[in-house]
C-alpha positions as a Python dict, from the first residue, in 0.01 Angstrom:
ca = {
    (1, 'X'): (0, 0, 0),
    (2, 'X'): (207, 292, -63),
    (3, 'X'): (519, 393, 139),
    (4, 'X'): (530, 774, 119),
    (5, 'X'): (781, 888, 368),
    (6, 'X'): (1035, 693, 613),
    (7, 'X'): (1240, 893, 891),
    (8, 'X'): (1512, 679, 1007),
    (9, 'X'): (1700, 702, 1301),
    (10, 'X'): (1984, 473, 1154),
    (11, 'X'): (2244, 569, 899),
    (12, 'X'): (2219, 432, 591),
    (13, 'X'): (2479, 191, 589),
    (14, 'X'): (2337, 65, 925),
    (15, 'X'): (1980, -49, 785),
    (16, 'X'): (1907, 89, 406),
    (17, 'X'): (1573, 234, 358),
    (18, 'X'): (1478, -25, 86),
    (19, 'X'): (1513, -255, 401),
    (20, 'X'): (1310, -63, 607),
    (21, 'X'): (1023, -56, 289),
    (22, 'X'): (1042, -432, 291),
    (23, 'X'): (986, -487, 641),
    (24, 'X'): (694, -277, 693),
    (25, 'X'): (544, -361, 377),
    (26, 'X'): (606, -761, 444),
    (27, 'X'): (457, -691, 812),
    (28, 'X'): (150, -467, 700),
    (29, 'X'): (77, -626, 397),
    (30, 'X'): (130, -1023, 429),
    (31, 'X'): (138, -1074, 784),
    (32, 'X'): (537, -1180, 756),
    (33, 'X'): (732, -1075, 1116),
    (34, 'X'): (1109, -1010, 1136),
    (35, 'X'): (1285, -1182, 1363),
    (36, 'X'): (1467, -903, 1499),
    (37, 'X'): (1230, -562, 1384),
    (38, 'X'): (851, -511, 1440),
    (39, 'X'): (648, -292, 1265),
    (40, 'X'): (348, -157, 1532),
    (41, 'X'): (81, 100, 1409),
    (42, 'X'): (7, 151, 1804),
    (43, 'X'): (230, 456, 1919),
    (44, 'X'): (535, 329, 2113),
    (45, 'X'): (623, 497, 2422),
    (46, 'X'): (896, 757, 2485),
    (47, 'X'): (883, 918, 2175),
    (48, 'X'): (1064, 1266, 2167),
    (49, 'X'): (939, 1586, 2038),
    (50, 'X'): (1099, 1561, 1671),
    (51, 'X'): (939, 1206, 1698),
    (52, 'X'): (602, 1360, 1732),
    (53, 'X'): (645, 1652, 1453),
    (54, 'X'): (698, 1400, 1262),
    (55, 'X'): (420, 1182, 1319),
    (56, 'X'): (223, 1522, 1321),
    (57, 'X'): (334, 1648, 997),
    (58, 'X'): (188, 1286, 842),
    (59, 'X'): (-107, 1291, 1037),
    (60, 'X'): (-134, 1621, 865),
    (61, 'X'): (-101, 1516, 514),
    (62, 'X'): (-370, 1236, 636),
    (63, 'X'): (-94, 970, 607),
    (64, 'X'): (-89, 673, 807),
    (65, 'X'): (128, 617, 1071),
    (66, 'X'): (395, 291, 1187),
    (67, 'X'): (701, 271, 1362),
    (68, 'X'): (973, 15, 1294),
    (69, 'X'): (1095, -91, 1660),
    (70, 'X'): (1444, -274, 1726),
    (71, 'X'): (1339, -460, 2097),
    (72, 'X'): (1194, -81, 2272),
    (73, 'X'): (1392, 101, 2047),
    (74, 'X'): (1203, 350, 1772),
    (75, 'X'): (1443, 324, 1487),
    (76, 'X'): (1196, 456, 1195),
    (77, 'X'): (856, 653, 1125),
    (78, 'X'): (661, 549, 850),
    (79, 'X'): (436, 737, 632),
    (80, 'X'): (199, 520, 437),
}
């Protein structure tokens, strides 16, 4: 699995994006959940509209799609 693009909503300094990488690729590749962030591949409700340009612009470039929730909070879109 390759991780081509992540759009976080958090600074940096808040959750890196290495972090980010390592959670989705420990969720969709070995089955490993974080305690406190899921990774879903369903599309989460109340997304906004730069939410779904996003997730159009990678279903575009015939990327896969996941979102990194915090609880029912979108924090990142993941290209893979």
């Amino acid at each position: 699995m390759k991780i081509y693009d992540v759009f976080s909503k958090l600074a940096e300094r808040d959750m890196p994006l290495v972090r980010i990488e390592e959670i989705v690729i420990a969720s969709l590749m070995q089955g490993i959940k974080d305690p406190q962030y899921a990774v879903i591949t369903d599309e989460p409700d109340g997304l906004t509209e730069l939410d779904r340009m996003l997730i159009n612009e990678l279903l575009s470039e015939n990327r896969k799609v996941a979102y990194v929730m915090c609880g029912t909070e979108l924090i990142a879109v993941i290209g893979y």
